[in-house]
C-alpha positions in Angstrom: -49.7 -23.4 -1.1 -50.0 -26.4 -3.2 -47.7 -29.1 -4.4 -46.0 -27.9 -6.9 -45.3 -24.5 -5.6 -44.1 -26.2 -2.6 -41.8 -28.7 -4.7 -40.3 -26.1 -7.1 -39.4 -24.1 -3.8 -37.7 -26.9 -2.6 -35.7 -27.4 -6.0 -34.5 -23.6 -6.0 -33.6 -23.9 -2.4 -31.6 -27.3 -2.8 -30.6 -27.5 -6.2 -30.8 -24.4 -8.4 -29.2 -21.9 -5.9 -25.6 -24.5 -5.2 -25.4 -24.8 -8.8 -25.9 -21.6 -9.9 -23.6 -20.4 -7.2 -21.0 -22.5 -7.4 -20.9 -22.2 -11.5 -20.2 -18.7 -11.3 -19.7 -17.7 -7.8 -19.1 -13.9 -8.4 -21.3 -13.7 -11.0 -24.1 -14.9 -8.6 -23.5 -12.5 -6.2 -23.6 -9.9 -8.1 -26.7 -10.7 -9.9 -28.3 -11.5 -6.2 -27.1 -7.9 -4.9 -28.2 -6.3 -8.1 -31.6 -7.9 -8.2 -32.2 -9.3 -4.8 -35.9 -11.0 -4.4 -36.3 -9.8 -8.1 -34.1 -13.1 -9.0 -36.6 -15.2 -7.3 -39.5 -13.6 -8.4 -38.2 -13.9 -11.8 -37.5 -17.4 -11.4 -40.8 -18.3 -10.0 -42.4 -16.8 -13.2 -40.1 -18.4 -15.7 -41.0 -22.1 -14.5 -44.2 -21.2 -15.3 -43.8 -18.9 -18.4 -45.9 -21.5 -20.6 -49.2 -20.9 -17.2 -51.0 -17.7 -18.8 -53.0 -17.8 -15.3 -49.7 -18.6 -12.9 -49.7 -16.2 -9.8 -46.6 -16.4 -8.4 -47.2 -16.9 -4.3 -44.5 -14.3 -3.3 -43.9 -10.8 -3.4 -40.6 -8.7 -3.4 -41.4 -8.1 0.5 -41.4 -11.7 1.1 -37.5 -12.0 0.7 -34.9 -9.5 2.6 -31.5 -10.1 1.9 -28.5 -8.4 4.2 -25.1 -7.9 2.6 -22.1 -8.7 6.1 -18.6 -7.6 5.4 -16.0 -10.0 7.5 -12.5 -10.7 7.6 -11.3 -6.8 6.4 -13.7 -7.0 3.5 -12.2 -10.1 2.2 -15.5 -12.1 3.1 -18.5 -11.4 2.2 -21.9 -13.1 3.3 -25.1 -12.7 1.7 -27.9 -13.6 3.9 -31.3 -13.8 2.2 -34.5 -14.5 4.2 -36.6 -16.5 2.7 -40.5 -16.6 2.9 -41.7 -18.7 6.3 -41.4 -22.5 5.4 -44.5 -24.5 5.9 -43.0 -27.8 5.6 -39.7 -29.4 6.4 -37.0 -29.3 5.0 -37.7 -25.8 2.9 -35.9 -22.7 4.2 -36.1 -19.7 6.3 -32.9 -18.5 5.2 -29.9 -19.0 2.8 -26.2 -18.1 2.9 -24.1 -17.2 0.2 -20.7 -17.3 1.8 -17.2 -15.5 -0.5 -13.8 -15.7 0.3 -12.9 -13.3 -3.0 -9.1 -13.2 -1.9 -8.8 -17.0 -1.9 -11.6 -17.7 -4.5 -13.6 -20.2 -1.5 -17.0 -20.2 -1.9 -19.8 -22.0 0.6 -23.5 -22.2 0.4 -25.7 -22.5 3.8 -29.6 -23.3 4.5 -31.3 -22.8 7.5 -34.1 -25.7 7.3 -37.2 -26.4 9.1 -37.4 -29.4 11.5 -39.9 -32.2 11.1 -40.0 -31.2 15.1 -40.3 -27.4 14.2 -36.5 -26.7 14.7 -33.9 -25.7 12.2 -30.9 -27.1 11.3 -27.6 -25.4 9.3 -27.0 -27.1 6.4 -24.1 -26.4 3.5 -23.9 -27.8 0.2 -20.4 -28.5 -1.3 -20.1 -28.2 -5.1 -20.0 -31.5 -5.6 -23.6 -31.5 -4.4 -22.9 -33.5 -1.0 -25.5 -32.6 1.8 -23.7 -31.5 5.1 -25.5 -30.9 8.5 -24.4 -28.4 11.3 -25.3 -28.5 14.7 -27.2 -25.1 15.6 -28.1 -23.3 19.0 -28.8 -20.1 17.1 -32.8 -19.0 18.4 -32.8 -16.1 16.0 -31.4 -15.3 12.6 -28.4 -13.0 13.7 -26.7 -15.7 15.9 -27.3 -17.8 13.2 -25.1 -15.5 11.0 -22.5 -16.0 13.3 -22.6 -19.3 12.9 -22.1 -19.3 9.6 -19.3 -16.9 9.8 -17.6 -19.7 12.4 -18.2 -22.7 10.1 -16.7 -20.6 7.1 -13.7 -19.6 8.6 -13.6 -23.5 9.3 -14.2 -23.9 5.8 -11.2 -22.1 4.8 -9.0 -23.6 7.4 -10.4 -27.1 5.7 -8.9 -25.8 2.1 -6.0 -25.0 3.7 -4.7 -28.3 5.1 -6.1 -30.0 2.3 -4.0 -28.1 0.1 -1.2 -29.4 2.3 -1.9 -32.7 2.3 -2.4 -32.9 -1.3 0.9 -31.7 -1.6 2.4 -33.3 1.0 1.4 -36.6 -1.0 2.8 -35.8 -4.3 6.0 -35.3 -2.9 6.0 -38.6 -0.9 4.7 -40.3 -4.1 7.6 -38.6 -5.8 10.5 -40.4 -3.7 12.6 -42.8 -6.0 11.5 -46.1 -6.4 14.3 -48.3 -4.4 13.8 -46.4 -1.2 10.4 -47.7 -1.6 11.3 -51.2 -2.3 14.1 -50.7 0.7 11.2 -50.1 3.0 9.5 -52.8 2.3 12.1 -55.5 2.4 12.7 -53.9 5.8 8.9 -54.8 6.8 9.0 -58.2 5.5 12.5 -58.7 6.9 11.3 -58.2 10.8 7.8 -59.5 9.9 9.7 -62.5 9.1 12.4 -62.8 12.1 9.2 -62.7 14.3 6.8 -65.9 12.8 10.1 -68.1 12.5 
């Protein structure tokens, strides 16, 4: 596998499949169930549309993707194995996590180890880079990993819906109780230096 096949793996992995997911989240899942490796494929041949002699180095059979109900049908997880990673940090397997009731969306890698391990990663949609702790030895435990970490995910919207509007309503309160406060602070932190 050379360079560039290697590097534009790297890019769908990392970078196409969070923004394309996150943009349109049902959309993308959709397309993905409808197509499954076919997306890739396609992909793979379209960043090389202007290469008359491009072979694309994967085949429909190289990619298996697994469709898990949780939560009632309310979540649904798309796990798509990847072809085998040769190099760190590309992927054995992605995660396209939905929450369709509550519109949450997460995507998961599973990347290779400099030290031949893997690591569960997520990528918010603001493009930060998070990193999971993982036991999981085989890709099913694994997928209950993820299944954990997204209920977490949800419980994280959650309170910081609450918080957020716990703070609007504190910053709401009327101005003199504020300034009342505040005397009060100065007026003890005062009475104790003099």
């Amino acid at each position: 596998m050379n360079e560039d096949t290697i590097r534009d793996i790297y890019y769908v992995e990392h970078k196409w499949n969070p923004h394309f997911f996150y943009l349109s989240p049902k959309s993308f899942c959709q397309d993905l169930e409808k197509n499954g490796s076919d997306l890739y494929l396609d992909l793979f041949h379209a960043m090389y549309q202007e290469e008359s002699d491009y072979i694309c180095p994967y085949t429909e059979n190289d990619f298996s993707l697994r469709k898990e109900l949780c939560n009632n049908g309310t979540t649904i997880i798309y796990q798509l194995i990847t072809p085998s990673p040769v190099l760190s940090p590309l992927t054995r397997c992605v995660y396209f996590c939905c929450q369709l009731d509550k519109q949450q969306y997460f995507y998961y890698t599973s990347e290779l180890t400099h030290t031949g391990d893997y690591l569960l990663c997520g990528w918010t949609k603001d493009e930060a880079h998070l990193i999971f702790h993982s036991d999981a030895s085989t890709l099913e435990e694994e997928l209950e990993e993820v299944k954990k970490l997204f209920k977490e995910v949800e419980l994280y919207e959650r309170c910081s819906d609450r918080l957020q509007g716990l703070c609007k309503r504190k910053s709401s309160l009327p101005s003199r109780r504020k300034n009342a406060s505040r005397r009060t602070y100065l007026g003890r932190r005062n009475a104790l230096y003099n």
